[in-house]
N, C-alpha and C positions, 0 to 999 in steps of 0.2 A: 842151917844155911847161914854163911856168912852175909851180913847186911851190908858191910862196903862191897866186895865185890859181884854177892849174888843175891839183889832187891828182890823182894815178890810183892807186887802189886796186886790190890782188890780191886777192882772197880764193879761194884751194884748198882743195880738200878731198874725201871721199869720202860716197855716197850717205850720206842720212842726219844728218850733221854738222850741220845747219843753217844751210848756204852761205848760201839764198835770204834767209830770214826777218830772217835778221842784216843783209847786205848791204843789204835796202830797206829798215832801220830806222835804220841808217849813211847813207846818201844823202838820207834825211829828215833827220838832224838836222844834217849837213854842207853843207842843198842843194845836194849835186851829184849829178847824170845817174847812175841805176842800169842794171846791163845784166844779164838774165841770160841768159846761154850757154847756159845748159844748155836751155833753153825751145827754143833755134833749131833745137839739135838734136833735141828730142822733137817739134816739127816737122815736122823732116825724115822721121823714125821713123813718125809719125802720114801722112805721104803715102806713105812705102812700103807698109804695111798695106794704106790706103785704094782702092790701085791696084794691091792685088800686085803689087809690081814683086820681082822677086826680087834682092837685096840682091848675089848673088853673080854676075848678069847686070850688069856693069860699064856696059855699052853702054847698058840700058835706063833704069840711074841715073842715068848721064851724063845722057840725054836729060830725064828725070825734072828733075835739077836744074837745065837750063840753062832750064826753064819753072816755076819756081816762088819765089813771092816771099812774104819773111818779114818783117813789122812788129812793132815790138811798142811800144804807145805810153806816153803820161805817168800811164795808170791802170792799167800794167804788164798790160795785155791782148794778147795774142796773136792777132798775123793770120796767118793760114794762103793766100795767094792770094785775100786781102780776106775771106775768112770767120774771122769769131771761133773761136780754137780753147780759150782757155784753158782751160779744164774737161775736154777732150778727149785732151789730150797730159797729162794727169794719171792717166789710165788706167789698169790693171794691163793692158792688152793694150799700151802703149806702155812701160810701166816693165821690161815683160821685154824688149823689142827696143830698148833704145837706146843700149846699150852695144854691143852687135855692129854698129847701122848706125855710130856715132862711131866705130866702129877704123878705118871705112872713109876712106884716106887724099883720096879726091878731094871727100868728103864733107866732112871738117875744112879741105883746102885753101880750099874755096867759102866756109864760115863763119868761120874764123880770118880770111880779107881781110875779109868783111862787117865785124866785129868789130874790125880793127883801123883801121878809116875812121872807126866811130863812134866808137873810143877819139880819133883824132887829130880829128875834129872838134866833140869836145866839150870844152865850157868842164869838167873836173874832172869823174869818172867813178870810179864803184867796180863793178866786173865780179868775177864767181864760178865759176867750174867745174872744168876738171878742170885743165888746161893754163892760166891765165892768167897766172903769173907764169915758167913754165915758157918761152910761147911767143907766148901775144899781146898781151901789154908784158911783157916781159922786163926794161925798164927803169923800170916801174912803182916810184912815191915810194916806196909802202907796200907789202908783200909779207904776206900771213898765209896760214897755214895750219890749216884746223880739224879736227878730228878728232872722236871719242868712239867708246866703245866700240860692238863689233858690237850688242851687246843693245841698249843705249839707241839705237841708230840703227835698229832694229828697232821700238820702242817707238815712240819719235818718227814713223814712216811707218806704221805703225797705227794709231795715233789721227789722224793726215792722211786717212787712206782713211777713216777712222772720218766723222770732220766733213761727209765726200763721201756719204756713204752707204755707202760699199761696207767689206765684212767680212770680213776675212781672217785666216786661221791665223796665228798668231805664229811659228813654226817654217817656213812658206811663206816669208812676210817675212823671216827673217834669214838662209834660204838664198837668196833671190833678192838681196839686197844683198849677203850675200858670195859672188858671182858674180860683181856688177858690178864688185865688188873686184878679182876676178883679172884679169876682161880691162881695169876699164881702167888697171892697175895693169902689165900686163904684154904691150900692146898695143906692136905697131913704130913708131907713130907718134904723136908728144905723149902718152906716157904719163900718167898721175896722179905726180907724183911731188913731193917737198918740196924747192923750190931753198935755195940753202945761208943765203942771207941771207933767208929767210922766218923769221915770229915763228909760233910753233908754237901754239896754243891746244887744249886736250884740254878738250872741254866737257861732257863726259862730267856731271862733277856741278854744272856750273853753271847759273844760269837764262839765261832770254834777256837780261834786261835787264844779269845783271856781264858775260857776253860785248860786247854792244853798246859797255859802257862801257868797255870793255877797248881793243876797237879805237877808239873816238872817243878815249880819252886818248892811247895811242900817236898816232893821224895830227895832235891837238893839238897837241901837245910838240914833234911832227915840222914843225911848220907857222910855230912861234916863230921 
């Protein structure tokens, strides 16, 4: 992929950090093609629910996955086997299951190829989740990595569920993120982890808008 005209952006990081919100305000001001990973797989999460399938019945996921198809288009909406799901894979009944269905290795095999077809046939691309510089573009232009503390990553997904309607203990929320922390921090397969050549950002006390400008001056400078 050509780096002046076709970037690939990483953006890593853990629940909370602000992957998403950054990432499609980076692709807007960059035009280029936004992806978020992490949607495929809450997705995924939101059809095991939906069908009890039991996540540890390998056979019934297999078949599960080999019959389900995941869109997500230019107004960053969520198809779920042609039904709109975006509002849905937001859930607190999906935000507790989607860390144990992603450790599941035939589950990321299915969406890391998705993910890396749309990485190679897109004109320039900025992708976000747990694994993207880790694993699906590894050779990606720009690499970052975001963080902030547990508290403020707590705060940040309660005032989200806030916006949604739904109301939840502050003390729920930042044990249920640092959960998500350990397994997927400590999963056998494409862990969360910081590659060596990632740019680190702790946004912990920053707004949205010096984060945004952070990574748009880096992939800039990177583009001269």
């Amino acid at each position: 992929m050509s780096l002046k005209n076709y970037p690939q952006i990483a953006i890593d990081g853990p629940a909370g950090a602000g992957k998403s919100t950054v990432a499609r305000e980076v692709a807007r001001r960059l035009k280029i093609k936004y992806l978020d990973t992490g949607a495929m797989y809450r997705a995924i999460t939101l059809k095991t629910i939906r069908n009890k399938v039991n996540i540890d019945d390998l056979k019934a996921l297999e078949g599960m996955l080999a019959n389900t198809e995941i869109e997500l288009d230019e107004d960053k909406r969520v198809y779920l086997d042609g039904k709109d799901v975006t509002e849905a894979i937001r859930q607190p009944d999906v935000n507790a299951m989607v860390s144990p269905v992603s450790c599941i290795s035939m589950v990321r095999r299915r969406l890391v190829g998705i993910q890396q077809k749309i990485a190679d046939e897109s004109e320039g691309i900025i992708m976000e989740g747990r694994d993207i510089a880790s694993k699906v573009i590894p050779d990606a232009h720009f690499k970052f990595y975001l963080d902030a503390s547990l508290e403020e990553r707590a705060r940040r997904r309660m005032k989200e569920q806030l916006e949604k309607g739904i109301q939840l203990a502050e003390n729920k929320v930042a044990s249920e993120i640092a959960s998500r922390d350990k397994i997927d921090s400590s999963r056998d397969d494409s862990p969360l982890t910081v590659v060596d050549d990632a740019i680190v950002i702790d946004t912990t006390a920053m707004t949205f808008e010096e984060v945004v400008d952070k990574i748009v001056k880096e992939v800039s400078v990177g583009l001269r």
